[in-house]
C-alpha positions as CSV (number, residue, x, y, z in Angstrom):
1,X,112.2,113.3,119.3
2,X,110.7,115.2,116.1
3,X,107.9,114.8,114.1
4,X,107.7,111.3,111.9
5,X,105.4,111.2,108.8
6,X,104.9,108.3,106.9
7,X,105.5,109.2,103.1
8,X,105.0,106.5,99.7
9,X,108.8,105.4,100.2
10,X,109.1,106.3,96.8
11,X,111.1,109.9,95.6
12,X,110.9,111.4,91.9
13,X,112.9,114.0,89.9
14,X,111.8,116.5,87.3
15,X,115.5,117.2,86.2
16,X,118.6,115.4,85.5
17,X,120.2,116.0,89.3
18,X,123.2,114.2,91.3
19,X,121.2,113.8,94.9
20,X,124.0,114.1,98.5
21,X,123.2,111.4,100.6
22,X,124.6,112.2,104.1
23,X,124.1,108.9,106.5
24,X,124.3,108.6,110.1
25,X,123.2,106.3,113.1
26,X,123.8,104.1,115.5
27,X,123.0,99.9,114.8
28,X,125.2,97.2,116.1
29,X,124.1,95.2,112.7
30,X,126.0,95.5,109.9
31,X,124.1,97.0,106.7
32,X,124.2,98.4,103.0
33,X,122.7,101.0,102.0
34,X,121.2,102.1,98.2
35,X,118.5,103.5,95.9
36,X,117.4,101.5,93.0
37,X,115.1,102.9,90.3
38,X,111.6,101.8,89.9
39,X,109.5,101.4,87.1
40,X,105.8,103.4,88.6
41,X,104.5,105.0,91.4
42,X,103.7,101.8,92.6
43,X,107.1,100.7,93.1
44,X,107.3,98.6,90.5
45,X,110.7,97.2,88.9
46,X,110.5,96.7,85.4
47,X,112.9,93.8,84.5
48,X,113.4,91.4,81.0
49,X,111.0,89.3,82.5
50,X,108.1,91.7,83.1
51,X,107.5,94.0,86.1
52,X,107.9,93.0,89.3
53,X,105.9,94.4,92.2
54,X,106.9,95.0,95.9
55,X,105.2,91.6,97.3
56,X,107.7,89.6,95.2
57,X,109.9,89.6,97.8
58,X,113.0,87.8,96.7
59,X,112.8,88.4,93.1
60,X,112.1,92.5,94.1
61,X,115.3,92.3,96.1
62,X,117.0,90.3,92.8
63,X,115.7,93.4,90.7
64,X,116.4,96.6,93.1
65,X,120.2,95.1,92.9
66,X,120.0,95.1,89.1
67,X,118.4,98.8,89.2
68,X,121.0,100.6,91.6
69,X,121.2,104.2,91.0
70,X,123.6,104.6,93.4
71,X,126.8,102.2,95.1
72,X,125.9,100.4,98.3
73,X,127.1,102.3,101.2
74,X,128.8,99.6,103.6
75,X,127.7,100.0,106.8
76,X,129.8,97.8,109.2
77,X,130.9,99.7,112.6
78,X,128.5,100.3,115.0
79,X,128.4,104.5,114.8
80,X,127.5,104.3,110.9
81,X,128.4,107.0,108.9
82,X,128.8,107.5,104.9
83,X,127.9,109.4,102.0
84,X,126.2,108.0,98.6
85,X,126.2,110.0,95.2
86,X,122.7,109.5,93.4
87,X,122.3,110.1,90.0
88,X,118.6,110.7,89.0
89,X,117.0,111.2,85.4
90,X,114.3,113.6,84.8
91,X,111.0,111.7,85.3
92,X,112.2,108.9,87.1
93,X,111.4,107.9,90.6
94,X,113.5,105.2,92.4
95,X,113.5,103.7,96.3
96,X,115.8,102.9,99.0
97,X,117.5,99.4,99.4
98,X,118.4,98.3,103.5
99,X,120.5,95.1,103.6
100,X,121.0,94.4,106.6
101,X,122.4,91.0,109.1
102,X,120.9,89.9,112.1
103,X,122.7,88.4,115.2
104,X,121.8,85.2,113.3
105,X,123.9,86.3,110.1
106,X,120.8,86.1,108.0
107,X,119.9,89.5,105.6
108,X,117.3,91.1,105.4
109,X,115.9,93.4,102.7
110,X,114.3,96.4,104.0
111,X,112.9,99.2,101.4
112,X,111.4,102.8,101.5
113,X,108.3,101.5,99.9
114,X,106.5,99.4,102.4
115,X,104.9,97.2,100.3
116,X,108.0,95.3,99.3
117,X,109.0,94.6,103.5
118,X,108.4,91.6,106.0
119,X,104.5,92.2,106.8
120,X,104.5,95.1,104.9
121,X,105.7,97.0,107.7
122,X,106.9,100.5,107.6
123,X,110.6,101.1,108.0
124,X,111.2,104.3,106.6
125,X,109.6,107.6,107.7
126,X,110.0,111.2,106.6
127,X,111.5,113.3,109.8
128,X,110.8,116.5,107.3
129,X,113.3,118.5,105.3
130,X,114.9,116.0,103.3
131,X,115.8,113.7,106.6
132,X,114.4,110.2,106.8
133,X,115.2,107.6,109.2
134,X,115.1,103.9,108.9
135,X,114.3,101.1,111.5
136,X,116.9,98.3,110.7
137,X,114.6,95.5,113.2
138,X,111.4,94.2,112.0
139,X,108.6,94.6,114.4
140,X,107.3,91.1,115.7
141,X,110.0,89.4,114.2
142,X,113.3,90.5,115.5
143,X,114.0,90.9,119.6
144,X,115.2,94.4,120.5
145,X,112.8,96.4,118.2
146,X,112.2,99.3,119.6
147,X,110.6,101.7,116.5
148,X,112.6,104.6,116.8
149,X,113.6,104.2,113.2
150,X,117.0,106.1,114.3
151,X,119.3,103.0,113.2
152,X,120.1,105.3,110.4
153,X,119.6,108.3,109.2
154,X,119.7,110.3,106.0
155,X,119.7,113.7,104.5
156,X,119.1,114.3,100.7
157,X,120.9,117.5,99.6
């Protein structure tokens, strides 16, 4: 239940601030969770090479891990639950990182910004007040989808 809103995927700070990220949910895959900074309000990662934008797919994934702002919360049991410290600089904006493993052990990178997903498909949505969810199953790829984007959960305080 609640209301879901699609929002950029992207989140940005007008003040030095240390960001509470309370996770929850319920996913029998294993996953990591993070935010990585990003270059515009396009969700581009600016690396030595030049910036990257979100359809580069394995080199975006290459250069979210390079721009962590935060640890990776390991997400192994099935009830996930964790907390991640983010530290944000004034003017910055930065995106969340979902690595997850299938039944088939393969990962998969899932991100706030939909560009930068399988299809281009939108995985996290804005429940309102700070809560977001994510949908760890890609829709038309992986069996058991079911778009409830309740896999886990997170509050920014």
């Amino acid at each position: 239940g609640g209301n879901q809103t699609v929002f950029s995927g992207l989140w940005s700070a007008n003040d030095n601030l240390t960001l509470i990220c309370d996770i929850e949910g319920t996913s029998a895959n294993p996953a990591q969770l993070g935010f990585f900074e990003v270059d515009t309000l396009t969700g581009g990662i600016q690396t030595n090479a030049g910036l990257i934008t979100p359809s580069q797919n394995d080199n975006y994934k290459s250069a979210a891990l390079d721009n962590l702002i935060s640890p990776l919360a390991t997400l192994n049991s099935r009830n996930k639950s964790g907390t991640i410290e983010i530290e944000i600089e004034a003017g910055k904006s930065f995106g969340a990182l979902l690595l997850t493993k299938g039944e088939n052990g393969v990962e998969t990178a899932l991100y706030s910004i939909a560009g930068a997903n399988p299809d281009q498909g939108v995985q996290f949505l804005n429940f309102g007040g700070d809560y977001y969810g994510i949908e760890d199953l890609v829709q038309g790829r992986d069996s058991g989808y079911d778009g409830d984007f309740n896999d886990i959960t997170f509050y920014m305080s």
